[in-house]
N, C-alpha and C positions, 0 to 999 in steps of 0.2 A: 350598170352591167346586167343586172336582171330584167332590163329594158329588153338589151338586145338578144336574151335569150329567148322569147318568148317568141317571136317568128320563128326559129330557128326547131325549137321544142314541136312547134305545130305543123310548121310543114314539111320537118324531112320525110314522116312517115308516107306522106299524100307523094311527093318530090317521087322517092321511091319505086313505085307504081311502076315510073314510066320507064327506067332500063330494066324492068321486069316484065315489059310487054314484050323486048326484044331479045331475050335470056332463054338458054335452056334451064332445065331443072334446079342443074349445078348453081347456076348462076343465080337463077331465083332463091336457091336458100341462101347464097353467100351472101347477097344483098341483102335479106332480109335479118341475117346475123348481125350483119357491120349498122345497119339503121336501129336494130333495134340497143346495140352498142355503143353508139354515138346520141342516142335518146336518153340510155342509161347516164352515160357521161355526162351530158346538159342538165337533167332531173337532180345533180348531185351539186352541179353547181350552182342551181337556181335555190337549193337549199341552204348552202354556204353564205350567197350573197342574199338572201332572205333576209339573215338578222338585219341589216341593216341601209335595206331597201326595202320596210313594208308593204308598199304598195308599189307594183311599176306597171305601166299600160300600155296599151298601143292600140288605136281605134282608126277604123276606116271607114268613112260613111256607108252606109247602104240603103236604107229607106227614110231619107231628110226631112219629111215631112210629118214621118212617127216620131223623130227623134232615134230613131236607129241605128246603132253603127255596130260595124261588123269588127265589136272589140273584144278586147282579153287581157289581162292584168292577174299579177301574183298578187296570192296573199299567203298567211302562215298554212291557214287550211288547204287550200289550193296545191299549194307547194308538196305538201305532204302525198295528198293524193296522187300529184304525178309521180312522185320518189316510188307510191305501191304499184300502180302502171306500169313502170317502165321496169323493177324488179320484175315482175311478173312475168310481162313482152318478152326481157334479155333473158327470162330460162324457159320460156315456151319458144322461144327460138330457135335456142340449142338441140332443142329434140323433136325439130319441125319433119325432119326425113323420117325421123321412126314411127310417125303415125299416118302420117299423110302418105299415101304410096302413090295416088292417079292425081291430073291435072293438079300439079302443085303452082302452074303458073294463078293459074283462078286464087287459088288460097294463098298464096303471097297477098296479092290483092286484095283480097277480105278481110286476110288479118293485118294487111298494112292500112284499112280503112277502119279496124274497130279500132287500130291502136291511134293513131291519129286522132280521131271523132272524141276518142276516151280524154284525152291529152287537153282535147281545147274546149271540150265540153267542161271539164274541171276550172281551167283558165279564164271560161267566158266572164265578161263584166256585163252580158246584156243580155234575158232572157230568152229572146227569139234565138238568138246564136247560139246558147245554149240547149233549145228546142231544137234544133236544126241536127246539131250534130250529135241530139242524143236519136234522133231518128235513126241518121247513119248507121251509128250502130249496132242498132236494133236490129237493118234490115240487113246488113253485112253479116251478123251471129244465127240470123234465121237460116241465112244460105250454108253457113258454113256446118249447122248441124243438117240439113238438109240434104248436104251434099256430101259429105263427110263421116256422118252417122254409123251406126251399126245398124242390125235389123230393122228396128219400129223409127227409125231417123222421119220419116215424114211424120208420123203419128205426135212427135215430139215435137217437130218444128211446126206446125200449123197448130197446135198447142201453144207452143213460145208466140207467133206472133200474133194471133188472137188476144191474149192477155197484154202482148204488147200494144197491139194497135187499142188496146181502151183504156192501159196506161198513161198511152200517149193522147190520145184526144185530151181525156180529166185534166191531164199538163196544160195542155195550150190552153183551156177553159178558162183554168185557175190562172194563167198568166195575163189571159185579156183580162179577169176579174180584176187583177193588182192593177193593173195596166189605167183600168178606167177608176180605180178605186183612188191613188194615188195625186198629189196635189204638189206639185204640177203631173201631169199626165209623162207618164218614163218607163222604159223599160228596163234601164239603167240599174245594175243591182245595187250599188253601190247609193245612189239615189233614193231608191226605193226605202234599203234599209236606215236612211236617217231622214226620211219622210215618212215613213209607217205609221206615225201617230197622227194624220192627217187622214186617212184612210176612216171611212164611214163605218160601224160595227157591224149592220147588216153586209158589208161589204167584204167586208174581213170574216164571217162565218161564211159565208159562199167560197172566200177562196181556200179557207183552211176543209172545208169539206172535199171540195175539189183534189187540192195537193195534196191532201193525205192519203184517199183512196189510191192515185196517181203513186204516191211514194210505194206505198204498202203494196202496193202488184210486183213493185220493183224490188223492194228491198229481201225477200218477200215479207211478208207479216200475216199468220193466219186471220183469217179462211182463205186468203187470198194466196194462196203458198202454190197452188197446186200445180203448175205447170213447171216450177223448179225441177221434181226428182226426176221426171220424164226426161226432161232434156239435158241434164247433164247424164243421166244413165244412157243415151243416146248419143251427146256429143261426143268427138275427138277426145282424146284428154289432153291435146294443146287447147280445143274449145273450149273444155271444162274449166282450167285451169285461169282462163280470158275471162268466162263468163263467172266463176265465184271469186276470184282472183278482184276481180276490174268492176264490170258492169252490174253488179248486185250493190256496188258501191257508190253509185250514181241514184238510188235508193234512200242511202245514208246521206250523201251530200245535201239530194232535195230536204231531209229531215233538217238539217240544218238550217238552210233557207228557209223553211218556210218558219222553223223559231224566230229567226232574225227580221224576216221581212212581213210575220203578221203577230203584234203583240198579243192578240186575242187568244195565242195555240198555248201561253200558259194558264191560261183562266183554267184550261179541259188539260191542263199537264195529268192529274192522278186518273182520270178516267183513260188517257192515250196510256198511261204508264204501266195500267192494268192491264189494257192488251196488249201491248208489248211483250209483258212478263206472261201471261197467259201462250202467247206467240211460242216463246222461247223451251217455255218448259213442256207444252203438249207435243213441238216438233221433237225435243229429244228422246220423249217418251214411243213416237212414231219408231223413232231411228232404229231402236231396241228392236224390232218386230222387222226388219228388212234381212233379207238373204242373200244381198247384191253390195258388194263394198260399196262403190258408187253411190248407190243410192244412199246408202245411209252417211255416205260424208255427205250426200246433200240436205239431210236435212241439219246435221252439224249447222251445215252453214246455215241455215233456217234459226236455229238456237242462236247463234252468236250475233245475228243481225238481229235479232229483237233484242240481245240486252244494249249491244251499241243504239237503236233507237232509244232503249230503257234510259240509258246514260244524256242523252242531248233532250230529251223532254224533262228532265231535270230541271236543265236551264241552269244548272252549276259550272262554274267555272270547271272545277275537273270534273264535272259529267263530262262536260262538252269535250276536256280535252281528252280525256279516258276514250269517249267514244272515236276521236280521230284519231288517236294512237290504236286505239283495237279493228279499226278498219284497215289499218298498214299491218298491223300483226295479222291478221286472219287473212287481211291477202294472197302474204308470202307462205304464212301454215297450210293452209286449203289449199293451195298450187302444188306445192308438194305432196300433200295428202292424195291428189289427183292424180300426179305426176306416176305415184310409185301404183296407184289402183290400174291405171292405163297400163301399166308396164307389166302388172302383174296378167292383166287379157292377153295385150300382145305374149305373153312368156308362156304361161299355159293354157290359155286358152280360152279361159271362164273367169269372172267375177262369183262365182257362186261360193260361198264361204263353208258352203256343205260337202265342198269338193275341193278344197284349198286345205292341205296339209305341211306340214312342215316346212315352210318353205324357206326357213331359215338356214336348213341346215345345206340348200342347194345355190343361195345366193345369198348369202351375211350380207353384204354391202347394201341391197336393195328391203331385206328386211331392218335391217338397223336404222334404213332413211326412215322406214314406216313410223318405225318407234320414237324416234325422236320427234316426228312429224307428231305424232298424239298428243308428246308433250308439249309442244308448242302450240297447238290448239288449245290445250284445257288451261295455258297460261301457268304452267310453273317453271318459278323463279329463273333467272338469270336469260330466260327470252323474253321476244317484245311480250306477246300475252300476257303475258303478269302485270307490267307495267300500265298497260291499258286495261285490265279488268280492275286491278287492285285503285284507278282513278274514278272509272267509271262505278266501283261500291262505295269508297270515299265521298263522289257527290250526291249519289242519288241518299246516302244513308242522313247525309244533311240538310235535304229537302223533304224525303218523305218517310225517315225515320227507318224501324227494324222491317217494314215491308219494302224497303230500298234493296232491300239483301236478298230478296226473295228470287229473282232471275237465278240465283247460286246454284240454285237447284237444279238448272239445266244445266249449268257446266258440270257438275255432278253427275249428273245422270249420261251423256255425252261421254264423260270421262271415262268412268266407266265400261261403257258399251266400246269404246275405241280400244281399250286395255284388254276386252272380252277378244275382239277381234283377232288384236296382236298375237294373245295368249291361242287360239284357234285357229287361227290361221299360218302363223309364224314361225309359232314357237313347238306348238306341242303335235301328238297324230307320225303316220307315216307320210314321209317326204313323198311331195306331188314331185309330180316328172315333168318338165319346163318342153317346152316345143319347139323352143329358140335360145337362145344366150340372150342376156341383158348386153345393149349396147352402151359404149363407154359414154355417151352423150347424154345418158341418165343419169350417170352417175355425176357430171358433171355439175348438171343441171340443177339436183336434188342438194348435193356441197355446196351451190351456190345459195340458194334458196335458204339452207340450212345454218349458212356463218351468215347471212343478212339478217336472221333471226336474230342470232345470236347478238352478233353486232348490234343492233338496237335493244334487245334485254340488257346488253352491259354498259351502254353510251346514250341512254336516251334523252340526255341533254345536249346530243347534237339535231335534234329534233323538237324537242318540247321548250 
């Protein structure tokens, strides 16, 4: 059964595209509603039948003489990632009209290609196809804050794709390096990773220098951070939401891989663990010093992807799973976080927190998202976040002891600074004057987002 989902998962989003080239508006968000609803649906089932279909494939030759094919196969990991996708996708959907006001046919399209590219790039069993469609991507989120943006949107986007295009070369580098490294010569992940010990040392320190630099642009991980706060304080906040939601998590995935496919990356496990955690806790301390909601959820997301790399360089059984539970929790947390920052522009006007008063007392509904949204970020109890941080301290504390604990201190300080926020912006002050009404499509959106949390805080053995 999880066979046959796996076409299906991958190509509606592309499928799509084409009654959206012949669509009015109307038509292009209603397609892109029902696709990303029918994604959702698939993603739910391919988790279901996960437990017990490990692995399912489907491979179509492409370049026969590399040994190439243009494949894709579930795994546990896998599986999970498209489940945070396509939550994501189904409530950046819903609130496609309220950000998007011009050529929404183009933006159907972009975002039916990030979501797509997202989907099978997770699924790939072969690293070029995985190359390929994380390009897509790439060059799909460029255009969409490009075009989409506020004020500084170019300043932002040719920022994002600068760091992407040297993202992306270090990748393909590192993947010929495996490529040639490799005994028999494969591109094949699956391959790869129960061949790795075959692999030459000097061979496997080229590639792990390679992929890491390559991950850590992506994920992001200081110094290499900086084009993050730009472009999400520039994107749409359905881009935003795509972009920390989704493709920061294509970052974390590579981190996985490259544990699995080069044994050399635990020899340097406490040296990467140190930047990592260094990563985490200098972003959150940044975050404190911003005056743009936006931005400082983006460095949030800055903090919480250095402790999930903190967790998988472990190399512990619950680092590892810690960190893929905490990549589906911070998905659905930071979309929301987004969600209601974007709504807060569109409503009065400004993101500036110096000029954000009360706003609780003019839209309960839209503040109480926020607030819940904090807490599901800094991971207390009964959402997914707890469950994924409360693994990922569990294993790093049993590889690298009391300094395993030490990333804490960026969900602390984050925590914090999000509470500062709520409390200043939300709650206390004279009530800011709104410029518009919050549309019901937010609220929708934000409910949804907000019981998928939940839902995974209280069930997370339908997952784990």
């Amino acid at each position: 059964m999880a066979l046959s989902l796996l076409p299906l998962l991958i190509i509606l989003p592309f499928i799509s595209i084409l009654p959206m080239l012949a669509l009015g508006k109307e038509g292009v968000r209603r397609v892109q509603k029902i696709t990303a609803a029918a994604v959702l649906l698939l993603s739910v089932l391919l988790i279901l039948f996960q437990g017990t279909e490990t692995f399912a494939g489907v491979s179509i030759s492409y370049i026969s003489f590399l040994g190439v094919n243009f494949g894709f196969q579930s795994s546990s990991i896998s599986a999970i990632l498209v489940l945070m996708s396509s939550i994501v996708f189904f409530a950046a959907s819903l609130v496609f009209q309220n950000f998007i006001k011009d050529n929404e046919r183009i933006y159907g399209i972009l975002f039916a290609l990030v979501q797509g590219s997202s989907i099978a790039l997770f699924l790939s069993s072969n690293l070029l196809v995985l190359y390929l469609f994380w390009e897509v991507a790439e060059f799909a989120m460029f255009f969409i804050i490009l075009m989409y943006g506020s004020t500084n949107r170019r300043y932002a986007a040719i920022k994002f794709i600068i760091y992407s295009i040297v993202s992306s070369m270090l990748l393909f580098l590192g993947f010929i390096v495996i490529y040639l490294g490799v005994t028999p010569h494969t591109f094949n992940i699956s391959a790869i990773i129960n061949s790795s010990a075959t692999m030459p040392l000097p061979m496997q320190l080229y590639a792990l220098v390679l992929l890491f630099f390559a991950f850590a642009i992506k994920t992001p991980i200081f110094p290499l951070h900086n084009w993050l706060p730009d472009a999400h304080t520039e994107a749409p906040a359905t881009g935003s939401m795509v972009l920390a939601g989704v493709l920061l998590k294509f970052g974390g995935y590579g981190f996985i891989l490259m544990l699995l496919m080069i044994p050399l990356a635990l020899k340097y496990s406490v040296l990467l663990a140190a930047l990592f955690a260094l990563s985490s806790i200098y972003s959150a301390l940044v975050a404190l010093r911003q005056s743009n909601i936006k931005r400082a959820i983006a460095y949030t997301s800055i903090t919480e992807m250095g402790i999930v790399a903190f967790g998988i360089i472990s190399g512990s059984a619950q680092g590892l799973n810690g960190a893929l539970y905490a990549m589906l929790a911070h998905g659905i947390a930071v979309s929301l976080l987004f969600l209601i920052a974007g709504t807060v522009a569109e409503t009065y006007g400004t993101l500036d927190m110096k000029l954000l008063r009360g706003i609780i007392r003019g839209f309960k509904p839209l503040a109480w998202l926020f607030i819940f949204g904090t807490f599901a970020a800094i991971g207390i109890p009964l959402t997914s976040g707890f469950i994924g941080d409360l693994l990922i301290f569990i294993g790093s504390y049993s590889v690298f002891g009391v300094a395993g604990l030490v990333p804490l201190a960026g969900i602390l300080i984050i925590g914090g600074m999000l509470f500062w926020i709520t409390e200043n912006v939300f709650l206390s002050g004279k009530e800011s004057v709104p410029v518009q009404a919050v549309p019901h499509e937010v609220y929708y959106a934000g409910i949804f987002l907000a019981a998928s949390t939940v839902l995974l805080g209280l069930l997370p053995f339908l997952i784990l």
